[in-house]
C-alpha positions in Angstrom: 4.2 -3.6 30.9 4.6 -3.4 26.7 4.2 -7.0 26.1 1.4 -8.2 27.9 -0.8 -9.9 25.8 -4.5 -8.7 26.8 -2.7 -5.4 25.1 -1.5 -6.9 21.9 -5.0 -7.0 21.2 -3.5 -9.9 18.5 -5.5 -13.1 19.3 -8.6 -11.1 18.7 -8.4 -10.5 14.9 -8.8 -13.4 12.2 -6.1 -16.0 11.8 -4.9 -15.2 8.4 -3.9 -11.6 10.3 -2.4 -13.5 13.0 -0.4 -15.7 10.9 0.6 -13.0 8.5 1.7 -10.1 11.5 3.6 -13.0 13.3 5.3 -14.3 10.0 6.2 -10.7 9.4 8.1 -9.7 12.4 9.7 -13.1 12.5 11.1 -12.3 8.9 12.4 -9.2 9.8 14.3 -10.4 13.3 15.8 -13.2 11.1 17.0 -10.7 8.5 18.2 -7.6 11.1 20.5 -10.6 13.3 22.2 -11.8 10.2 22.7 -8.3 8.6 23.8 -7.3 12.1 25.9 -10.7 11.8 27.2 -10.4 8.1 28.0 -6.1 8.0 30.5 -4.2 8.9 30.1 -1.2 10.8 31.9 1.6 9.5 31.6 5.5 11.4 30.0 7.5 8.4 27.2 4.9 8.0 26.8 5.3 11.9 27.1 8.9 11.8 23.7 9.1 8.5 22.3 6.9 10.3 22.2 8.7 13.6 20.9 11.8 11.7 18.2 10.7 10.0 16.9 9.4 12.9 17.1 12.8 14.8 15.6 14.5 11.6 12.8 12.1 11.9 12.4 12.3 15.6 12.4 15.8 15.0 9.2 15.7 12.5 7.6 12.9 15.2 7.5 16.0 18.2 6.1 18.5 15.4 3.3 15.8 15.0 3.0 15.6 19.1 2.8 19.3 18.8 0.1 19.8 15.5 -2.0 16.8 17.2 -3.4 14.0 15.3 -7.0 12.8 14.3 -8.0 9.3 15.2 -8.0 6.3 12.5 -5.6 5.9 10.2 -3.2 8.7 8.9 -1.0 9.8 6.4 2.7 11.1 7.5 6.0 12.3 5.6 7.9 9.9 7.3 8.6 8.1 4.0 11.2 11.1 3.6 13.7 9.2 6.2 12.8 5.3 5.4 13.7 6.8 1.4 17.4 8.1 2.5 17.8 5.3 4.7 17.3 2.8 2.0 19.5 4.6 -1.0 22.5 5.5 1.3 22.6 2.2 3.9 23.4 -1.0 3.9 20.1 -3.2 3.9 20.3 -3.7 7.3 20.3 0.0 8.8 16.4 -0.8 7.1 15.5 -3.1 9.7 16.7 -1.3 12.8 16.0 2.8 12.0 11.8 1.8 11.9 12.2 1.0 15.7 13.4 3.9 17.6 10.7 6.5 15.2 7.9 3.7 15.9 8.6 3.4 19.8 8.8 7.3 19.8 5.8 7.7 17.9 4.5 5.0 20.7 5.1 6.7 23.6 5.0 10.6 22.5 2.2 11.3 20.6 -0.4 8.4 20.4 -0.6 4.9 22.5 -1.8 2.5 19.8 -2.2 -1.1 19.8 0.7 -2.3 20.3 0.7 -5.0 17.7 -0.6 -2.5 15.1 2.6 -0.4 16.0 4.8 -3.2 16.3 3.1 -4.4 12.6 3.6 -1.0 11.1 7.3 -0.5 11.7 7.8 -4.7 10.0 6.4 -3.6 6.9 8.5 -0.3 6.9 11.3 -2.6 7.4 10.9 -5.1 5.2 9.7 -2.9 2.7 13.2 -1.1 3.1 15.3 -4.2 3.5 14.0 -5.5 0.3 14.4 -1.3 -1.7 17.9 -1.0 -0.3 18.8 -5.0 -1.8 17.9 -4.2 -4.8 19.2 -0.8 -5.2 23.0 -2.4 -3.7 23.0 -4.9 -6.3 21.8 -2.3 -8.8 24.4 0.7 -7.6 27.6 -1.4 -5.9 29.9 1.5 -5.7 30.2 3.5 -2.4 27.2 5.9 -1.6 28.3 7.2 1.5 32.2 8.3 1.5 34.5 8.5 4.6 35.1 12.0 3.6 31.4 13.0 2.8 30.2 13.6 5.8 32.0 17.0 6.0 31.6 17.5 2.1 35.6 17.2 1.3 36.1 15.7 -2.0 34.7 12.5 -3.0 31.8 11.3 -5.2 29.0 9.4 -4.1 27.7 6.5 -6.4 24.3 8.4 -6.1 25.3 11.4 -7.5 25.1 10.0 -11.1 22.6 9.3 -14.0 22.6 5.4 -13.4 22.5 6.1 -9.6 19.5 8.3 -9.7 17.6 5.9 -11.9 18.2 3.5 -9.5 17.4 5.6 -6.4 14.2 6.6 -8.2 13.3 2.9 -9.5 13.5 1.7 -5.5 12.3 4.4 -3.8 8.7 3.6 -5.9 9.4 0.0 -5.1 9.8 1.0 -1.2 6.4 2.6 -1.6 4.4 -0.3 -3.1 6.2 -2.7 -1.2 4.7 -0.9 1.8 1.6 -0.4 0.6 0.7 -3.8 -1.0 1.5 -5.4 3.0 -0.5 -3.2 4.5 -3.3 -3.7 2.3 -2.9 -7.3 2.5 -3.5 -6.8 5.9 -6.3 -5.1 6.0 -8.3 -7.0 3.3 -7.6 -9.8 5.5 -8.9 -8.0 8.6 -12.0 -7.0 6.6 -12.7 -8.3 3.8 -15.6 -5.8 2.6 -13.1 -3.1 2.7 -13.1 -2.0 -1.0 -9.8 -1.7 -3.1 -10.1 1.6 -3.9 -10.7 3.1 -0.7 -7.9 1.2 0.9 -4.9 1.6 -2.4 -4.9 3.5 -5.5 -7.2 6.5 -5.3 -5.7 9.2 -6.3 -5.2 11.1 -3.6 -3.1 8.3 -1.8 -0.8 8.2 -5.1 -0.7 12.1 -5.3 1.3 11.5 -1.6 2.9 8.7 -2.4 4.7 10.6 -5.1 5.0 14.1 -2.8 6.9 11.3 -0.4 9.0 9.6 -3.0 9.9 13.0 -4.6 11.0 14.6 -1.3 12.9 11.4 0.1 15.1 11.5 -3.1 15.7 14.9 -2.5 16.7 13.9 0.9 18.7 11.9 -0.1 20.7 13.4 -2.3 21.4 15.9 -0.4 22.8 13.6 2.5 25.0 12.2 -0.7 26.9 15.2 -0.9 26.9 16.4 3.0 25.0 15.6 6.2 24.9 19.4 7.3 22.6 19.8 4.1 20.0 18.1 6.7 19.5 21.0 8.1 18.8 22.7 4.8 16.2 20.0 4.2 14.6 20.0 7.6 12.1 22.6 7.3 10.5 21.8 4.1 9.5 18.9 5.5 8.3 20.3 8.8 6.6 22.4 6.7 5.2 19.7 4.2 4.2 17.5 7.0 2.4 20.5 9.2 0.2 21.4 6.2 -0.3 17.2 5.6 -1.3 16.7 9.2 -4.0 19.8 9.6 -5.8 18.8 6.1 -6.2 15.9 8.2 -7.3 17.4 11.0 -9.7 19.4 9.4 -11.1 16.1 7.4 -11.2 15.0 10.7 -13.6 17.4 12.4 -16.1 16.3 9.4 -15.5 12.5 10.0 -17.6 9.8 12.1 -14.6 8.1 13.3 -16.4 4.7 13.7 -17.7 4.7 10.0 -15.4 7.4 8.1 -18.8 9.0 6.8 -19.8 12.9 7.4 -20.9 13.7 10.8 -24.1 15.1 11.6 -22.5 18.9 11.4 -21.0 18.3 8.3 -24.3 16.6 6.6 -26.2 19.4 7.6 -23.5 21.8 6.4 -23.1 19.9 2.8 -27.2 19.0 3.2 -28.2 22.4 3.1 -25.9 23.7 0.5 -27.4 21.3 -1.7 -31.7 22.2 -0.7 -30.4 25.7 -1.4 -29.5 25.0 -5.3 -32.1 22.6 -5.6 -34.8 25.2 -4.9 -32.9 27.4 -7.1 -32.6 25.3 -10.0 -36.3 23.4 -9.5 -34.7 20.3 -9.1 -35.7 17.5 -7.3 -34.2 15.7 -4.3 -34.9 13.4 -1.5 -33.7 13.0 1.6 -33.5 9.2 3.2 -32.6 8.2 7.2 -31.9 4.8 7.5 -31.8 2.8 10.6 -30.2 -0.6 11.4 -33.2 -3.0 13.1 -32.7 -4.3 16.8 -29.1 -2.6 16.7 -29.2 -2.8 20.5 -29.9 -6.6 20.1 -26.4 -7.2 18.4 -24.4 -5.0 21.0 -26.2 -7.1 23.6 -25.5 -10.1 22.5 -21.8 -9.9 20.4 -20.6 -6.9 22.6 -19.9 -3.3 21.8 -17.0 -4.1 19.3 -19.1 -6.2 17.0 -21.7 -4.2 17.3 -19.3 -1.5 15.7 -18.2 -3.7 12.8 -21.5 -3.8 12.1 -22.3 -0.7 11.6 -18.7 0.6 9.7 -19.8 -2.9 7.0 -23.4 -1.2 6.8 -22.2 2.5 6.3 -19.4 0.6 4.0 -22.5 -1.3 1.7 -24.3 1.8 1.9 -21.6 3.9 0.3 -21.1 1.5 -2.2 -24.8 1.8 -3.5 -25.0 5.6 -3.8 -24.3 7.8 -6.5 -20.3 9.7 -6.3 -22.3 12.9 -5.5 -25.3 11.7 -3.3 -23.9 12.7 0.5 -24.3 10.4 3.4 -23.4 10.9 7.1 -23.8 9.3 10.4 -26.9 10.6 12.0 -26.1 9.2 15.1 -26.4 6.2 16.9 -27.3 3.2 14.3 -28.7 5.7 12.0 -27.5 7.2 8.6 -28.8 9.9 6.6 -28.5 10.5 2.8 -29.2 13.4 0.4 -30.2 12.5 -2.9 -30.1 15.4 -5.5 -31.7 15.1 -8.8 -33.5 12.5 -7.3 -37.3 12.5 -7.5 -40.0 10.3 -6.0 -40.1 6.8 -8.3 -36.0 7.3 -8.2 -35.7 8.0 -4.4 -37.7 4.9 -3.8 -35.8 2.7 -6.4 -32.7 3.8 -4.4 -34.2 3.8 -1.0 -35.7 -0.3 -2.1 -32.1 -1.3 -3.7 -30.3 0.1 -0.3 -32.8 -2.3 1.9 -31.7 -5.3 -0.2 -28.1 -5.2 -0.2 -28.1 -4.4 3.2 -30.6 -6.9 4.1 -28.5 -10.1 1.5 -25.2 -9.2 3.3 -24.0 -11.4 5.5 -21.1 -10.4 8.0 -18.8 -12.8 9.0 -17.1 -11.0 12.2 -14.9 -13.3 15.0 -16.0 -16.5 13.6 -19.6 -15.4 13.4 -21.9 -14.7 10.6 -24.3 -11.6 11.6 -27.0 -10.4 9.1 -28.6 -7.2 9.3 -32.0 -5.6 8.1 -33.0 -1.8 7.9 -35.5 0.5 7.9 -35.6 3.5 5.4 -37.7 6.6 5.6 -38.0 8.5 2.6 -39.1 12.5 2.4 -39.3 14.4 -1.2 -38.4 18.3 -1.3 -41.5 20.9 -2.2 -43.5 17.5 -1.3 -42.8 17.0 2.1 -41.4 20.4 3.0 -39.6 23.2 1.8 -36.5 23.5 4.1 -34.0 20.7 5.6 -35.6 20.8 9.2 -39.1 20.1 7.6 -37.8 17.6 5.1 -35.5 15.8 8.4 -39.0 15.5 10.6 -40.8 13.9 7.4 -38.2 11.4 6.5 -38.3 10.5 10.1 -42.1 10.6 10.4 -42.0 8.1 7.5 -39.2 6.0 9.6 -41.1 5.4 12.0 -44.2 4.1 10.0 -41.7 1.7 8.7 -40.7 0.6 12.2 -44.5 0.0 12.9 -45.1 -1.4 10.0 -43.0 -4.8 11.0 -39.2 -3.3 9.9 -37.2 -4.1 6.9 -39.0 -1.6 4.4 -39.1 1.5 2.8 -42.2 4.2 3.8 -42.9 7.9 2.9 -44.6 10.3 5.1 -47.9 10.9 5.7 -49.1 13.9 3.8 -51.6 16.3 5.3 -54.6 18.9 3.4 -56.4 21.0 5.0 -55.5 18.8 8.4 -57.1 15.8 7.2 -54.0 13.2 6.6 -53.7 11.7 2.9 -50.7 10.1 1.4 -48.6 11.2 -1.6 -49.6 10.0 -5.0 -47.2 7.2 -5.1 -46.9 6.0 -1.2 -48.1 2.7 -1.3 -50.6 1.5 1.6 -47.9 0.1 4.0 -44.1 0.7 2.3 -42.8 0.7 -1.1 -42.8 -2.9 -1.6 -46.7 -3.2 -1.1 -48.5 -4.9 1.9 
């Protein structure tokens, strides 16, 4: 059945979520049985209204068809909210989400059902609140009785004021949208950082790609509904090439971290050893691993286990240079590529990752988990000459680390002539001294 609860998955998350999801979707019943109450029907509303949502089912089977990656994802499905808002009575916002969400449900991806039932609110509040303002703004008539077969007649839209208007709430759609859904996931995880989550710049760049093409949308529905049809394939076509850049970022993602797999490390690893060598310039590699990582699945379960380890790789990113590259090595273990970095740097970084890590404490499910790691560190023409030798060293020097009591930072053991020394500056247990 849809509603059971065990499937809402909703008691499980923090109560600020709860509260703010519940409050949500009880908003925007209130809002849809009054507009239903208070708004006349009238046949040409009925009419755009039926054909947007075709159009948009339409583009929901081309994403059944393209496939889509796991996680979060970017659609063109702003392009019908947009024409809905500008051409609809405020109401039409609250009830056009539904049938594209329950499609999008049960034809190309089961999600939690909250999450779904969460995503398609915010679209409709966020358009309830767009088309308001752009009514009040613009009061004439948008859609004409006439102008769904084109005969004469000129919508309010097609106009200077009007397309101010449509432009000034079709951003204020978008940020509406964006700042709830932010909102919730900042509550869900507070560590989340800003940037990754709102205004990097490629979330803008398709947040204005959207905006553009729903006022062209729209606009066109203005002057004639068969224009739809005209529109229709740019948008297929926008939302194909949207979808497989995701697809490919995909294939290069740890879905349970959002860092670079092990293939693509590798991939961007070896690029990077290759100029190194090239240049004479130094780099590091690091592998980190979480301490007694079985210990927290054992006793928190599986899930917290994986909040764990997406705050880690979360702190983790946050300490590194923009063009050091880190990926999930697999299991609780990361791997990093420093370039430029030489031996008293890689240590500074490997020493100032162990800290953070180690000072941050994770409040999951009314629970406060800390975390230590353990960080081996390998230095290229030191410790090796390729990425396979550099890989066995760093994790040589892991597991001196481990040995050594956990929670610390080690380099290899160096070897001359087979009898073992160590590197100038390893110190006798790990890089904080014994």
């Amino acid at each position: 059945m849809l509603f059971r609860p065990r499937e809402w998955a909703l008691l499980t998350q923090p109560r600020a979520v709860v509260g703010f999801v519940v409050t949500l979707v009880a908003v925007d019943a209130l809002l849809a049985i009054a507009g239903v109450w208070t708004t006349a029907l009238r046949s040409a509303e009925l009419l755009t209204a039926a054909a947007i949502v075709m159009s948009g089912a339409i583009c929901v089977e081309a994403m059944r068809r393209l496939g889509l990656p796991q996680g979060m994802v970017r659609d063109l499905l702003g392009t019908w909210w947009i024409p809905v808002v500008l051409l609809l009575p405020p109401v039409y916002s609250l009830i056009v989400p539904i049938p594209l969400y329950l499609l999008m449900q049960y034809r190309i991806q089961r999600a939690v059902v909250f999450r779904r039932v969460f995503s398609a609110a915010v679209v409709a509040l966020a358009g309830f609140s767009s088309s308001t303002v752009f009514h009040a703004l613009i009061p004439g008539p948008i859609i004409l009785l006439d102008g769904v077969t084109g005969a004469a007649g000129k919508s309010a839209l097609i106009s200077g004021e009007g397309i101010g208007a449509a432009i000034l709430c079709a951003v204020l759609f978008t940020v509406c949208n964006t700042v709830l859904i932010t909102g919730a996931i900042r509550m869900s995880v507070p560590e989340e950082p800003r940037r990754t989550t709102v205004w990097d710049s490629e979330s803008l760049l398709l947040d204005a790609v959207e905006v553009c093409v729903g006022l062209i949308v729209s606009l066109l529905c203005a002057l004639s509904l068969f224009l739809l049809l005209v529109a229709l394939p740019p948008v297929l076509l926008l939302q194909r090439s949207l979808l497989f850049q995701q697809l490919q970022t995909a294939a290069r993602t740890d879905p349970k971290t959002g860092l670079l797999n092990a293939v693509a490390w590798e991939r961007v690893a070896k690029t990077e050893l290759t100029r190194a060598l090239r240049t004479g310039c130094p780099l590091a590699v690091l592998i980190i691993d979480i301490d007694h990582f079985k210990k927290v699945n054992d006793t928190h379960g599986h899930l917290v286990g994986d909040q764990v380890l997406l705050n880690v790789a979360t702190m983790l990113s946050q300490q590194l240079r923009p063009y050091d590259v880190i990926g999930r090595f697999g299991g609780e273990e990361f791997v990093v590529l420093l370039p430029g970095a030489d031996m008293a740097e890689a240590c500074r970084t490997a020493e100032r990752l162990r800290t953070q890590v180690g000072r941050m404490a994770q409040p999951i499910n009314d629970i406060t988990i800390t975390v230590t790691v353990s960080i081996g560190v390998a230095l290229l023409r030191v410790h090796g000459r390729d990425l396979l030798e550099l890989m066995a060293a760093a994790d040589l020097a892991l597991y001196r680390a481990k040995d050594s009591g956990r929670d610390r930072v080690c380099l290899p053991v160096a070897t001359t002539a087979g009898v073992p020394v160590r590197s100038v500056t390893d110190p006798p247990t790990d890089s904080r001294g014994s």
